[in-house]
C-alpha distance (Angstrom), angle and dihedral (degrees) to the residues before:
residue distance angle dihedral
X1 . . .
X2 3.49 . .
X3 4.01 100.0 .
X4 4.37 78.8 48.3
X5 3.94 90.0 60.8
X6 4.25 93.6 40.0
X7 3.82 83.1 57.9
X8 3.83 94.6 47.5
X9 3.53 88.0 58.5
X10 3.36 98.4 50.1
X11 3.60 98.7 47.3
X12 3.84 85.6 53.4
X13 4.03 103.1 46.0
X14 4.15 74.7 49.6
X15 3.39 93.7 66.7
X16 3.72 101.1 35.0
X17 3.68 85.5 50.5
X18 4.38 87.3 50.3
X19 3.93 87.6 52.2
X20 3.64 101.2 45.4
X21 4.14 85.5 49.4
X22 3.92 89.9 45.2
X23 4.17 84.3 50.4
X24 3.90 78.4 57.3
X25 3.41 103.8 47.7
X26 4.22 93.2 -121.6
X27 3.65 107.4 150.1
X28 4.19 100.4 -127.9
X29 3.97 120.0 -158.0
């Protein structure tokens, strides 16, 4: 359960961190 939520989080700061480089205009891999 626990290791379930640590990779929610990731996935999410992921994508916040893929918009906020898009908003940028860095190309991300």
């Amino acid at each position: 359960m626990f290791k379930k939520i640590l990779i929610a989080n990731r996935g999410e700061i992921a994508c916040r961190v893929i918009k906020t480089a898009r908003k940028m205009g860095i190309a991300t891999v």
